[in-house]
N, C-alpha and C positions, 0 to 999 in steps of 0.2 A: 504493500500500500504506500511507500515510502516511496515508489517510483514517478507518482503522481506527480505531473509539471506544472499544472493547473495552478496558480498563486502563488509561487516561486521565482522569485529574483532573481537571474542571471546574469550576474556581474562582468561587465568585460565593456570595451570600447570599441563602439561601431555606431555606425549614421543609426539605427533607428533607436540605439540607446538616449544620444545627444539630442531628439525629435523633443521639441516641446510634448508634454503628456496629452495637453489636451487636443493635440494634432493627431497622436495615435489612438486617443479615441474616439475623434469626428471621423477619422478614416476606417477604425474598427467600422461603426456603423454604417458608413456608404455602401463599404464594402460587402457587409451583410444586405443591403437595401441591393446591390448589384447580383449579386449569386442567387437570393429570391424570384430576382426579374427577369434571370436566363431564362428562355423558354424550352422546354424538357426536348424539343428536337436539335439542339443548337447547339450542337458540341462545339463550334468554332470561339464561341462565346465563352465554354466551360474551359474550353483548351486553355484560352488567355489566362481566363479568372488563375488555372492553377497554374502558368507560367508564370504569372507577377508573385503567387505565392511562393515558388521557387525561388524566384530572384528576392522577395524580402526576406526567405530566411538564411540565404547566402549572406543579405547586407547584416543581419543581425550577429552574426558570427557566433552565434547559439549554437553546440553539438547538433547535430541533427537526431543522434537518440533522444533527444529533451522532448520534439516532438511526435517521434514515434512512439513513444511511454503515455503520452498524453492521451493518443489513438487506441493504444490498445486496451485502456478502462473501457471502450465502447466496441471494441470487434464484435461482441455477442449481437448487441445491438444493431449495427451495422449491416451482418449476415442476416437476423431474420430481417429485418426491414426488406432487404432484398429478395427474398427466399417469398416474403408474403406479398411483395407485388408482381412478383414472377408466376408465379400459383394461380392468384387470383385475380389480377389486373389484366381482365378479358376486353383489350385495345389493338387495334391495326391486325396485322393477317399471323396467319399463327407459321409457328416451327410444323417438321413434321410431327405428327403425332408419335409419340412412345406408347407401344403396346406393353399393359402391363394385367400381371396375373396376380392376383389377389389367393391365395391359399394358404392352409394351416404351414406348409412348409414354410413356404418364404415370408409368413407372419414371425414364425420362432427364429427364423435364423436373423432375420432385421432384430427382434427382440433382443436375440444373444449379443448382437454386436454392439447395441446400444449397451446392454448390461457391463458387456468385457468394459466399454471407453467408462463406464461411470466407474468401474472398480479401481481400475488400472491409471487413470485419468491423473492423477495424484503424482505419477511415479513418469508421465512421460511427457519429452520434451515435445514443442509446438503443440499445446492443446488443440488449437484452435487449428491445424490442418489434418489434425487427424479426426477431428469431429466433421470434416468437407468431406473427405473421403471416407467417412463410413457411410454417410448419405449417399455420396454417388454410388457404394456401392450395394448398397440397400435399393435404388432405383433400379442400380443395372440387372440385382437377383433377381426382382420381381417381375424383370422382363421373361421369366422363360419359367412354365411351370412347372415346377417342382413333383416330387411324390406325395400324394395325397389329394383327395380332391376341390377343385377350384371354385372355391365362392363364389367370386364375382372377376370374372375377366371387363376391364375398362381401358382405357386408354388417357394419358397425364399430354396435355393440349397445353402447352405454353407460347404466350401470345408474344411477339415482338414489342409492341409496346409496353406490356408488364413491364421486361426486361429493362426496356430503355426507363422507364422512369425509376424501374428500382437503382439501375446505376448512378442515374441522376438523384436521385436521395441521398445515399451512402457519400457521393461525392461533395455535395451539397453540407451535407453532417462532417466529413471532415474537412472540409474547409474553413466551415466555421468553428471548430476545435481549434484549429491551427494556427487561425486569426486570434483568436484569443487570446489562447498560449502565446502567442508574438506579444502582448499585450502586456500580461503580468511579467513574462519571463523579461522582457528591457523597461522594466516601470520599476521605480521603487514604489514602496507602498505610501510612503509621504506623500510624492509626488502625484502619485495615482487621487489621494485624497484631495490635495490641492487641487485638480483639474478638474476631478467629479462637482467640488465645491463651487469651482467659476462657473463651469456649465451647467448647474440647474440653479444659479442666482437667478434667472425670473421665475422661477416660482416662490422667492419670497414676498411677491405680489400678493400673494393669497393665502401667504403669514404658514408657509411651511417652512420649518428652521431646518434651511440644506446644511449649512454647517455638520448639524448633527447628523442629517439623512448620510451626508459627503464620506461622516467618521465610521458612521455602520458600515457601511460598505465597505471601507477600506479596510477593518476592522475584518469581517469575514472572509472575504480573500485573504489577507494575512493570517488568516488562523485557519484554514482550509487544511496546507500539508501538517501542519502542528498536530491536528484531530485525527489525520490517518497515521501520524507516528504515534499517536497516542493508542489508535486502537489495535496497531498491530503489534503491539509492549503489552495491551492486553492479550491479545490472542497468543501471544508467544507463553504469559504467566499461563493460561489456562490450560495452554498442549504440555505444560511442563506438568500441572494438575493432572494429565490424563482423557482432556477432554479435548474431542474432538468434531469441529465443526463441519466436516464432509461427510461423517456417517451417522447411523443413530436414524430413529424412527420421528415421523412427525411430531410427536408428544417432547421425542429428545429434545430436536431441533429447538421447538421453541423454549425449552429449558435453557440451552445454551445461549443462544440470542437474549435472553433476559438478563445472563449473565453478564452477556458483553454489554445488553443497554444501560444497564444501572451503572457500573464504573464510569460508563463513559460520559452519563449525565451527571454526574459527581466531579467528575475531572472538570467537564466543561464550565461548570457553576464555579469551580473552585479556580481557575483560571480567572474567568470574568470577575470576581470579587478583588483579586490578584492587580489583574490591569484594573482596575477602576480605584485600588487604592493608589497604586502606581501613578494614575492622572490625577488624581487630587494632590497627592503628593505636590507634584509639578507646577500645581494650578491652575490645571484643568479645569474651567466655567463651561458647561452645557451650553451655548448659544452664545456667548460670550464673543465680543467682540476683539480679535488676534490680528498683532503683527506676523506678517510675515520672514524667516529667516531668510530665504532665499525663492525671489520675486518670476513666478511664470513671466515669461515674456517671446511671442513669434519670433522668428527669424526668416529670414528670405527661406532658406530651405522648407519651412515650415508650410508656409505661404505655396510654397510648388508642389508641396505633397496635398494640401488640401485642393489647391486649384484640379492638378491628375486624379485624384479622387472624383472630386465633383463631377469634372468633364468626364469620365469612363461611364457613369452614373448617370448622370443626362443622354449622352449618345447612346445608350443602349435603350433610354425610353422613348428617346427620336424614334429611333429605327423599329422599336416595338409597336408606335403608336403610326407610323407610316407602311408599319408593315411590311416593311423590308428584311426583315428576319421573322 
């Protein structure tokens, strides 16, 4: 859980570190506004989107495992998304059809193999491609019937546009992971607050204290990896107890989950009391009026990235609303 990049600082020198904060985050959002607005047949549009994401996280000079780590808390997620508009997203003309044979045999042996990956699942490496290929290969047995007799002979109909919108999902989803992660990982957390803080000043039109709203936020991302090294120092005490979170019966499970919630609502209380003495300490006033130590301010660079943003962002809805793409 410790591998998590999501709200982690990545110290180093490079152009999108130096960005004004609140530039990387008008640009986070274009940018989300721009990958929303692709239209799901328009790869030429998705191509760009992840070639500028190439090129931002070369300029960030971030590991590139920082954001493959980031990616793979959601692989699960990712796959079925895909898997459920492939199935069921009956759009544009289909593949051939797959004949498949429904029988006691090829029931038990898909069973079995689902069984081996859950036992064995603990003990081997790439989870996550050997759960693809037990499924392909769970598709491919049921193509040909077995000994025993056949329930129901059917055939699995997968439609080209399933497909294409499930690719456009998944890609869609890690982009905007990725975007993210570019965000926390070259922000400081200060800095992140200060810029949260400037951009929702109009809303203290209508007497909502952003100050405060600016410091929660900053405040939760900062405390995000803290919480999963916290609960994996829990899970580590508990495996040493003898308990084990991957097997045990549903009655277990929730035994053990309670175990892990209680610590960790204890811990988190016990933290939050911690920093709140800590900011009074300081001087910390709730809504209180603060100088600044060190003053946001644009720069031409600044000014060029939000300008490229903008323009990428308009021109896609020109051409959307022209219907040129």
């Amino acid at each position: 859980m410790n591998k998590i990049a999501f709200g982690q600082y990545y110290h180093t020198d490079s152009f999108i570190h130096r960005l004004d904060p609140r530039t990387k985050i008008i640009s986070l959002i274009l940018m989300m506004v721009f990958i929303f607005v692709i239209p799901k047949d328009q790869f030429y549009a998705l191509g760009f989107a992840i070639l500028l994401l190439l090129t931002v996280i070369v300029l960030t000079k971030v590991p590139l495992i920082k954001y493959i780590k980031s990616l793979k808390q959601i692989a699960y997620l990712l796959i079925f998304s895909f898997f459920f508009q492939a199935l069921f997203n009956k759009s544009g003309e289909t593949f051939p059809p797959i004949a498949q044979n429904l029988s006691i045999a090829n029931i038990a042996i898909g069973v079995v193999l689902l069984a081996l990956y859950l036992v064995f699942r603990k003990h081997l490496p790439f989870k996550l491609l050997w759960l693809l290929l037990i499924i392909v290969a769970i598709i491919y047995i049921f193509q040909y019937p077995l000994i025993g007799k056949t329930i129901k002979p059917y055939q699995l109909v997968i439609y080209k546009g399933g497909v294409v919108t499930g690719f456009f999902i998944i890609v869609r989803i890690m982009l905007l992971i990725v975007y993210s992660s570019i965000l926390t990982l070259t922000t400081k957390p200060t800095d992140l607050n200060n810029a949260l803080e400037w951009l929702m000043k109009p809303l203290e039109w209508i007497k909502i204290p952003t100050s405060v709203l600016a410091m929660m936020i900053s405040i939760s991302l900062r405390f995000i990896p803290t919480l999963f090294l916290e609960t994996e120092r829990i899970l580590k005490a508990q495996a040493s107890r003898g308990v084990d979170f991957k097997e045990g019966r549903v009655k277990e499970k929730i035994t053990q989950i309670i175990s892990l919630l209680i610590p960790m609502f204890i811990i988190s209380f016990k933290r939050a009391f911690d920093l709140a003495d800590a900011m009074e300490a300081r001087g910390y006033i709730p809504g209180a009026k603060r100088t600044k130590l060190a003053l946001l301010k644009f720069r031409l660079w600044d000014y060029g990235v939000l300008v490229f943003s903008l323009g990428i962002v308009i021109g896609l809805i020109v051409l959307r609303v022209n219907h040129a793409i």
